[in-house]
C-alpha positions as a LaTeX table, in Angstrom:
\begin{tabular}{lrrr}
\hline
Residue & $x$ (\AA) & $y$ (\AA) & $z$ (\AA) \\
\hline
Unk1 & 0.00 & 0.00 & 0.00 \\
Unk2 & 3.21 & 2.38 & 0.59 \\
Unk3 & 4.31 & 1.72 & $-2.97$ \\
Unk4 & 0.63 & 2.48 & $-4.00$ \\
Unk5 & 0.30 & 5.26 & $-2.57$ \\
Unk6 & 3.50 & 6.89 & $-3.45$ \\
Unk7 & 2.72 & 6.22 & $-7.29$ \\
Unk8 & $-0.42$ & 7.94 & $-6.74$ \\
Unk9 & 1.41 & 10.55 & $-5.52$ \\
Unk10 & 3.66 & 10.94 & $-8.27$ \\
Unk11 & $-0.10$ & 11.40 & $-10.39$ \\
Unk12 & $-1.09$ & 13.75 & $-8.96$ \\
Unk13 & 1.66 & 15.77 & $-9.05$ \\
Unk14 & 1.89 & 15.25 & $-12.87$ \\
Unk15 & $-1.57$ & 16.60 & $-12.95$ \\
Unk16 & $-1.01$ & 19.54 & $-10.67$ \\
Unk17 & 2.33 & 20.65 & $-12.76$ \\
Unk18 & $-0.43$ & 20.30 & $-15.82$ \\
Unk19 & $-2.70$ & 21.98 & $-14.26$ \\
Unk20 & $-0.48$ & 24.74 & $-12.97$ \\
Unk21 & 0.32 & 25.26 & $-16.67$ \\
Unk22 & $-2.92$ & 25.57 & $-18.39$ \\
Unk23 & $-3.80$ & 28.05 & $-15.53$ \\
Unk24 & $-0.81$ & 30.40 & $-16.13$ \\
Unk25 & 0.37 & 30.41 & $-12.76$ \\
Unk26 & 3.95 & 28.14 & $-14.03$ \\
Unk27 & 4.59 & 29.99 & $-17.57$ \\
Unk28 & 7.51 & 29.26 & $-19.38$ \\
Unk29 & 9.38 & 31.33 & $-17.77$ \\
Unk30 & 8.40 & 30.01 & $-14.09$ \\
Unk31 & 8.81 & 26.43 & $-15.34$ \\
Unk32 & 11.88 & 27.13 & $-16.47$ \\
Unk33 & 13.17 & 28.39 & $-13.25$ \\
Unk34 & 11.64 & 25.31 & $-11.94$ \\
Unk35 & 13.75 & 23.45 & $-14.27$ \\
Unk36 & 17.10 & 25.03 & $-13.29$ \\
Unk37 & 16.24 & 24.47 & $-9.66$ \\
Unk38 & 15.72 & 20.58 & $-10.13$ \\
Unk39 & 18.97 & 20.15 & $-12.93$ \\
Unk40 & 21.30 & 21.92 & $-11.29$ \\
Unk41 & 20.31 & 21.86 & $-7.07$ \\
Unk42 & 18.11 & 19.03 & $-6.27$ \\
Unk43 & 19.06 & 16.27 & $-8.58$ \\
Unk44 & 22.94 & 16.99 & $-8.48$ \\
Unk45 & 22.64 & 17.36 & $-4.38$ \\
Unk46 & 20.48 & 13.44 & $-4.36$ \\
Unk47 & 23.65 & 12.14 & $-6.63$ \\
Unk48 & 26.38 & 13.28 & $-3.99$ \\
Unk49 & 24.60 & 12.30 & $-1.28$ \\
Unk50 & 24.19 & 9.10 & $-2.70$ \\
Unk51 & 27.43 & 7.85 & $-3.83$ \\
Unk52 & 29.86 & 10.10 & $-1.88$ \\
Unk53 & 30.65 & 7.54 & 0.67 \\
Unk54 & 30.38 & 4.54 & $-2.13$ \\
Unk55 & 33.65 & 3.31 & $-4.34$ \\
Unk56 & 33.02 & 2.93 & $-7.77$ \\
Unk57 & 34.79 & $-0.62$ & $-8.01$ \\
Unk58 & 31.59 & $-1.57$ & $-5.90$ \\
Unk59 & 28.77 & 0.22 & $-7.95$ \\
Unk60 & 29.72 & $-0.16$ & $-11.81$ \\
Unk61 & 30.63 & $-3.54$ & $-13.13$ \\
Unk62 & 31.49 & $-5.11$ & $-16.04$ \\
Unk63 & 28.30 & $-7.14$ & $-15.93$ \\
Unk64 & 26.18 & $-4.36$ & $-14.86$ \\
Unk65 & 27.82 & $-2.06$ & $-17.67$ \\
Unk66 & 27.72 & $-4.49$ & $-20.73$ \\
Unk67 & 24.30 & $-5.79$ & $-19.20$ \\
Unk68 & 22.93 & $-1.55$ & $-19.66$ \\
Unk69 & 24.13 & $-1.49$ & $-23.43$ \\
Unk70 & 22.79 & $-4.63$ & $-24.22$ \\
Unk71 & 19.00 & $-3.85$ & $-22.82$ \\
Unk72 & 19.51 & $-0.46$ & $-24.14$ \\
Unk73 & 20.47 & $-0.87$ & $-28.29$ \\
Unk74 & 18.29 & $-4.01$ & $-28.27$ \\
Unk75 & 15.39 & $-2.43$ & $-27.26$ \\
Unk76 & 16.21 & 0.40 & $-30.07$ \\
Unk77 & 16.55 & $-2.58$ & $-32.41$ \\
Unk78 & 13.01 & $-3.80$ & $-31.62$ \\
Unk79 & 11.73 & $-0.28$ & $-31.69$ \\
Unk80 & 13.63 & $-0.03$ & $-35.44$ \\
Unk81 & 11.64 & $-2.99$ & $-37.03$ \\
Unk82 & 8.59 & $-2.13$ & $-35.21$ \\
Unk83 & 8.26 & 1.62 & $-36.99$ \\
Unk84 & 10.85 & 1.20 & $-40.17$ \\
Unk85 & 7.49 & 1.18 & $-42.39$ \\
Unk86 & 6.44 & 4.61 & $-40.86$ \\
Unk87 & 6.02 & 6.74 & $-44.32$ \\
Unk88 & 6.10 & 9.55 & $-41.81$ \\
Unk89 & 9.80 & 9.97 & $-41.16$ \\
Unk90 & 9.49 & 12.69 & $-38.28$ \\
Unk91 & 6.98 & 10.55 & $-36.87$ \\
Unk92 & 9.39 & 7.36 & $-37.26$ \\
Unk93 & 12.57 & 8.84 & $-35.56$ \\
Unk94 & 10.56 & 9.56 & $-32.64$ \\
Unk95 & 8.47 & 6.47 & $-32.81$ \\
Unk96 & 12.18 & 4.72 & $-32.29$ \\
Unk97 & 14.11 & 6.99 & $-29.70$ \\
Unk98 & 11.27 & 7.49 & $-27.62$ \\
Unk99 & 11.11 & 3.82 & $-26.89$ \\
Unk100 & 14.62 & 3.14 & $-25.20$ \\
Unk101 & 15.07 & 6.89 & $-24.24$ \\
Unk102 & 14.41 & 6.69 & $-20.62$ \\
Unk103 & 13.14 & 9.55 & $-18.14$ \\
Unk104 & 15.85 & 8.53 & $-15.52$ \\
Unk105 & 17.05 & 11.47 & $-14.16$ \\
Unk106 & 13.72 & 13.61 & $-13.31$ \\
Unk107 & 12.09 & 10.45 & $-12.31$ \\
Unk108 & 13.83 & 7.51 & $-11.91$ \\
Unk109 & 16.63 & 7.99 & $-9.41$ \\
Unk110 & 14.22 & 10.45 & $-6.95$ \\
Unk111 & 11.75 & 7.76 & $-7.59$ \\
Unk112 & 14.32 & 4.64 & $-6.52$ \\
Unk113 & 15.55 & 7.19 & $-3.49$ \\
Unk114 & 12.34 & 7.63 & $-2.61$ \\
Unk115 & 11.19 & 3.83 & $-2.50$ \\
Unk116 & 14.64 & 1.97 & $-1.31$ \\
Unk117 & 17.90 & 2.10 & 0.73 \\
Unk118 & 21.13 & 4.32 & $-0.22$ \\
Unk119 & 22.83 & 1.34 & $-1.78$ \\
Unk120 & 20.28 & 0.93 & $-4.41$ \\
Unk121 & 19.63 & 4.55 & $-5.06$ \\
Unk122 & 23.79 & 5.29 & $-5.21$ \\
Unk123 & 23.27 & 1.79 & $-8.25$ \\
Unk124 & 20.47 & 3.47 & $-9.46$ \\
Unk125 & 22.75 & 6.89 & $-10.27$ \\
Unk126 & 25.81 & 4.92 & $-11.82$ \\
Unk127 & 22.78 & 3.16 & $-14.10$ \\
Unk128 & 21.89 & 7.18 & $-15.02$ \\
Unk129 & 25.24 & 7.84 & $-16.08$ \\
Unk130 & 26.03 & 5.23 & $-17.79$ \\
Unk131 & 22.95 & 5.03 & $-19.83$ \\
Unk132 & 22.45 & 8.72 & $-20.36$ \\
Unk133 & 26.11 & 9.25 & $-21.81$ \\
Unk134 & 24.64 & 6.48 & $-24.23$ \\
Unk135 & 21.15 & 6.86 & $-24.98$ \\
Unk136 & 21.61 & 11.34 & $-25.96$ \\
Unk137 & 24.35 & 10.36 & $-28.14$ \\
Unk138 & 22.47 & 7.21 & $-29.95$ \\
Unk139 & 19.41 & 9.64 & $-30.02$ \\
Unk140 & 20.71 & 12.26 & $-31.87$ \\
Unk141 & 22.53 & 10.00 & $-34.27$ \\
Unk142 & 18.94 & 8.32 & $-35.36$ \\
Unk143 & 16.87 & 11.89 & $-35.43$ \\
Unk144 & 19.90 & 13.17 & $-37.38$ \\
Unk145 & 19.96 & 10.42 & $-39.76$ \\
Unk146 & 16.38 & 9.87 & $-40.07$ \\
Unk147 & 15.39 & 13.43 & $-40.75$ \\
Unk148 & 18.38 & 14.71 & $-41.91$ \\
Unk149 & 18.67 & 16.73 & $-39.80$ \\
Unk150 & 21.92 & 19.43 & $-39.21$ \\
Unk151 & 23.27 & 18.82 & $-35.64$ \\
Unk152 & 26.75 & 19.27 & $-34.08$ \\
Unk153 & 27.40 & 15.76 & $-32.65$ \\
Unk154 & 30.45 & 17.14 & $-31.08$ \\
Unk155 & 29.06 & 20.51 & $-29.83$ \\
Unk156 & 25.77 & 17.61 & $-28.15$ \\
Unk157 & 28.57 & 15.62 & $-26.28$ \\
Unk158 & 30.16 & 19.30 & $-25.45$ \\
Unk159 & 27.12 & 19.75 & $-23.88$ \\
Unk160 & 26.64 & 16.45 & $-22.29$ \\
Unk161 & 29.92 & 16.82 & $-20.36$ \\
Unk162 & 28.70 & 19.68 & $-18.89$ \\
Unk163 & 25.43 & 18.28 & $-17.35$ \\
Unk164 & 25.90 & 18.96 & $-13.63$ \\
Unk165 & 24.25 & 15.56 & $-12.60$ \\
Unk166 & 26.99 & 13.91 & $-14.25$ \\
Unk167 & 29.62 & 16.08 & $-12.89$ \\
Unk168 & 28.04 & 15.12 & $-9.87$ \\
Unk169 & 28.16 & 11.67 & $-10.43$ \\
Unk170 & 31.56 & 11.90 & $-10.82$ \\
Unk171 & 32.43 & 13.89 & $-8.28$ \\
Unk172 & 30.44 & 12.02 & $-5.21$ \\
Unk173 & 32.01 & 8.44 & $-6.75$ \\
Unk174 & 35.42 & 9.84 & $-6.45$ \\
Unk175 & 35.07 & 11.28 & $-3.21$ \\
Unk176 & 33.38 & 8.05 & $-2.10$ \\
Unk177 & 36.75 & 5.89 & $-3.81$ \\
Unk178 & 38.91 & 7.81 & $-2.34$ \\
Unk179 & 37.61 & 7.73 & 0.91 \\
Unk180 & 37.19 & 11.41 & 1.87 \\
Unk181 & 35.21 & 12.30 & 4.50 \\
Unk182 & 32.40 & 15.43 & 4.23 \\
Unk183 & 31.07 & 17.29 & 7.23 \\
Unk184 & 27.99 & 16.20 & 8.69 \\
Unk185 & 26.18 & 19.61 & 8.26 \\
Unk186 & 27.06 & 19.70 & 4.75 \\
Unk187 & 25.49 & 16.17 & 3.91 \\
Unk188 & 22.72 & 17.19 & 6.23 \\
Unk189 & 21.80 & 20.26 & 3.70 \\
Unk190 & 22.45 & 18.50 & 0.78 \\
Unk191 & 19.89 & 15.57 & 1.51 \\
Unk192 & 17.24 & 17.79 & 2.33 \\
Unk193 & 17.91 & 19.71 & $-1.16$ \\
Unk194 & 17.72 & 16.32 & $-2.53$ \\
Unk195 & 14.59 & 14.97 & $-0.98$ \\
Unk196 & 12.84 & 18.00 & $-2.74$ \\
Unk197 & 14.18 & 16.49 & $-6.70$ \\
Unk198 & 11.23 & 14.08 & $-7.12$ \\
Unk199 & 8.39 & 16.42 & $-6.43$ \\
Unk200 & 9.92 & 19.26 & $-8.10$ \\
Unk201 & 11.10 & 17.03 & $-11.06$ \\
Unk202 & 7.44 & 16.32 & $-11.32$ \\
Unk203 & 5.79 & 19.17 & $-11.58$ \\
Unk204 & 8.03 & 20.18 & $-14.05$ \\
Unk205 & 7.47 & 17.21 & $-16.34$ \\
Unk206 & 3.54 & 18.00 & $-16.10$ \\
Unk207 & 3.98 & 21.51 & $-16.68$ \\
Unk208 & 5.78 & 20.28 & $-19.91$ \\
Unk209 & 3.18 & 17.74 & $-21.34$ \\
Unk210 & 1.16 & 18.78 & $-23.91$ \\
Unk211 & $-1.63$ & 16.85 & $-25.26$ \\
Unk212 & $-3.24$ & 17.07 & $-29.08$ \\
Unk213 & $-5.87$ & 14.12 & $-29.11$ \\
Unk214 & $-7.51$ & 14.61 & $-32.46$ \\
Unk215 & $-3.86$ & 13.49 & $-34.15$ \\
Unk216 & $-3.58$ & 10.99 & $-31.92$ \\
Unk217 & $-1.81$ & 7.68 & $-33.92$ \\
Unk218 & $-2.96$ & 4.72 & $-32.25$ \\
Unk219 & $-1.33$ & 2.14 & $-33.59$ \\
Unk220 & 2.89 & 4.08 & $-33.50$ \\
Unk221 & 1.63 & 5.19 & $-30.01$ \\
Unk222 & 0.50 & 2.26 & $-28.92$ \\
Unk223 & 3.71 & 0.37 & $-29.79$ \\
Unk224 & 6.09 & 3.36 & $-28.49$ \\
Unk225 & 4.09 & 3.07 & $-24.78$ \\
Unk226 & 4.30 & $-0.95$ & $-24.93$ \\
Unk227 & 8.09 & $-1.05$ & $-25.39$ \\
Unk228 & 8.99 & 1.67 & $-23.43$ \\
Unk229 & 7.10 & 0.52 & $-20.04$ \\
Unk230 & 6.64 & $-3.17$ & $-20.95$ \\
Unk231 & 9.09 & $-4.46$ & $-23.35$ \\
Unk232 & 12.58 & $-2.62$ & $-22.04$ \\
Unk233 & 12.11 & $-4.02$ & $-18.41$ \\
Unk234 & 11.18 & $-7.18$ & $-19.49$ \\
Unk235 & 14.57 & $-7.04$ & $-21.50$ \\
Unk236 & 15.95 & $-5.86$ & $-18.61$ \\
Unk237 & 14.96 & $-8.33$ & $-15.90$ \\
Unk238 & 15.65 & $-11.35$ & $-18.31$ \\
Unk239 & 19.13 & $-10.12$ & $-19.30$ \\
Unk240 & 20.14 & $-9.52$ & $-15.58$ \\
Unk241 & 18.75 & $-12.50$ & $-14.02$ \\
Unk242 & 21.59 & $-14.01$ & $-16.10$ \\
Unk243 & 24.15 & $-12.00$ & $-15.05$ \\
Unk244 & 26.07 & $-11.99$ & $-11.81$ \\
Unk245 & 24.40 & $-8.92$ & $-10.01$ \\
Unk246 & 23.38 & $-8.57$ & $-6.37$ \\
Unk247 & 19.78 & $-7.99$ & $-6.05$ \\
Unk248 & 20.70 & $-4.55$ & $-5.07$ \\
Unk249 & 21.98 & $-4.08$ & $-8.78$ \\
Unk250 & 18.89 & $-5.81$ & $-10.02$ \\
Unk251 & 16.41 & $-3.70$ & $-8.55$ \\
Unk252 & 17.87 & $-0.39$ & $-9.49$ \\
Unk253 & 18.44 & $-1.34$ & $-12.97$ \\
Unk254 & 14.76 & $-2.90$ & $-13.51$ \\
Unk255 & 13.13 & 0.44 & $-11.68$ \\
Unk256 & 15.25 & 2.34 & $-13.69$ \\
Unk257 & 14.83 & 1.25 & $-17.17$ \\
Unk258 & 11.17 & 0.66 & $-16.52$ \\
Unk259 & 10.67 & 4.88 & $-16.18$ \\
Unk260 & 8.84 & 6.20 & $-18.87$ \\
Unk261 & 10.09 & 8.31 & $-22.02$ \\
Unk262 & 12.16 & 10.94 & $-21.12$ \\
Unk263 & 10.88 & 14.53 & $-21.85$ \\
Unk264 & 14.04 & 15.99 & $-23.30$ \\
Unk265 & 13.03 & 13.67 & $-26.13$ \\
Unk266 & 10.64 & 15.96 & $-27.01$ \\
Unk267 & 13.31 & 18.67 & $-27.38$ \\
Unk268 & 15.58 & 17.16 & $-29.30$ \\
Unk269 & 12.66 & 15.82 & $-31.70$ \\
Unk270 & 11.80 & 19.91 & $-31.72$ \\
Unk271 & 15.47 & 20.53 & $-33.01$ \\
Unk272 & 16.16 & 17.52 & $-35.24$ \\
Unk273 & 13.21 & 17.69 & $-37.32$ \\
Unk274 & 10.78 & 14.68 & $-35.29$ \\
Unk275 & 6.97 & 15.32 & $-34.66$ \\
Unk276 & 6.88 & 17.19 & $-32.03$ \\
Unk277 & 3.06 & 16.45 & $-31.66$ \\
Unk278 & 3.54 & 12.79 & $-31.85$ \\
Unk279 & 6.48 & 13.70 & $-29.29$ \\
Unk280 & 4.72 & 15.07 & $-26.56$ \\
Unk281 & 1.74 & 12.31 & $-26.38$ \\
Unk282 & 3.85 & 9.53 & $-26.15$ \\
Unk283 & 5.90 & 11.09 & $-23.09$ \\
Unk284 & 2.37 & 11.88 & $-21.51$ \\
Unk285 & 0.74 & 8.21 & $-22.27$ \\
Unk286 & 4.41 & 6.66 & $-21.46$ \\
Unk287 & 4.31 & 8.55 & $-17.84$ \\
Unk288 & 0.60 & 7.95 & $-17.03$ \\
Unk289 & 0.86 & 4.33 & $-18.03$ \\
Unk290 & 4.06 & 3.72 & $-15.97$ \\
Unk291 & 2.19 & 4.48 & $-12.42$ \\
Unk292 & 0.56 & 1.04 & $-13.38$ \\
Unk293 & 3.25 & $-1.18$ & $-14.25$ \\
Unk294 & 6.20 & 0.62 & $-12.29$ \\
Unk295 & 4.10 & $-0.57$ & $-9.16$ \\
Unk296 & 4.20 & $-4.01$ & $-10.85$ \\
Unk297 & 7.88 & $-3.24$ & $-11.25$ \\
Unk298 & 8.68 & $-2.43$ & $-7.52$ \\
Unk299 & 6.65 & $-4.93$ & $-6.02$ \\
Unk300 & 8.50 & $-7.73$ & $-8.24$ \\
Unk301 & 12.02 & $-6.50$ & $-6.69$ \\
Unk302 & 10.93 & $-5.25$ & $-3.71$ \\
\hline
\end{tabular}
């Protein structure tokens, strides 16, 4: 019922961040402020304070890192055959990144911080990095070749290297592998800053959705939603119950890759020539139809 409840939760704060929106009270310019306050306080502050007192030899292994890869470009290669009759080839591109292209930062690590211990949640942020430095690059490559689009790949991974919840990342796991210690207050602040990423996160991903029903393409959206929520976990959990992982590593890489489409997947469709429309439904359906199955998700590992 805890789980339940805290889904719910996560709801209706999608629906007040929407709501917010089509009132006018968070504009563009208030959501953006929103924004900055999540990317570069609360979410970097719930990375340090999650791996600063954790060595990296004990968080990323070869089996957890070749296990992320594998999940993540053969659930692109499903996505591929699924859509590669789309006539529609801004519609296509989308149709394909938006089903591996996970929402992990903004929801899934506050999410896994919120539901289990620090050892999953400082698994859960090495399974951010390592699949965001991935997945941005590999999405850009396919809107850029799909739509032929102009894009800078190197001025992209410019930018990527200077995402401060990466430069967090790699700041709390060196601290943590080098064994430094950090005052007490200091922690202290941080985790409170951190605690506020998940419901902050979240009404910033409502005040982004955007729904346009009438264009609505059942049968692309359909298929995005099923391998996003259904079909990349299931990849997941079948792939790592192979592996040698703890279940510590299992659960934050199942939680994780079950989170719905990212919404910076709707930017970059905006800049490399995707549907935009098409875009913004899916990350809406993907994120309402992952309260259902990501309590089937942590239930099953919990």
């Amino acid at each position: 019922m805890e789980v339940l409840g805290r889904l719910l939760g996560l709801l209706a704060l999608l629906f007040v961040g929407a709501g917010l929106r089509f009132s006018g009270v968070l504009d563009e310019a208030r959501t953006q402020r929103l924004n900055a306050l999540a990317y570069y306080v609360a979410l970097p502050a719930l990375i340090f304070v999650s791996t600063y007192d954790q060595a990296v030899g004990e968080l990323l292994t070869a089996d957890l890192f070749v296990g992320l890869l594998s999940v993540l470009f053969a659930t692109a290669a499903i996505a591929w055959l699924l859509h590669r009759r789309q006539e529609r080839r801004g519609r296509q591109s989308v149709a394909i990144i938006q089903s591996y292209h996970s929402n992990l930062g903004y929801l899934g690590l506050p999410l896994v911080a919120a539901t289990f211990d620090d050892h999953v949640t400082a698994i859960a942020s090495v399974v951010l990095g390592v699949v965001s430095l991935t997945q941005v690059p590999l999405t850009i490559v396919v809107l850029t070749a799909i739509n032929e689009a102009e894009a800078s790949i190197r001025e992209e991974l410019r930018r990527l290297a200077r995402n401060p919840v990466l430069a967090t990342l790699v700041l709390g796991l060196t601290v943590g592998s080098l064994g430094l210690s950090v005052p007490g207050p200091l922690t202290a602040g941080l985790d409170v800053l951190g605690a506020l990423a998940l419901p902050i996160a979240l009404l910033c991903v409502g005040a982004s959705l955007q729904i346009d029903l009438p264009n609505v393409d059942v049968g692309a959206t359909g298929a995005v939603v099923a391998t996003k929520i259904a079909v990349m976990p299931a990849l997941a959990w079948a792939t790592f119950s192979v592996l040698s992982v703890g279940a510590a590593t299992f659960t934050a890489v199942i939680v994780m890759l079950g989170m719905p489409t990212a919404v910076s997947t709707y930017v970059f469709a905006n800049e490399l020539g995707g549907d935009e429309e098409f875009a913004s439904l899916n990350v809406f359906l993907t994120t309402l139809a992952s309260v259902g199955t990501l309590l089937v998700l942590i239930r099953a590992v919990g």
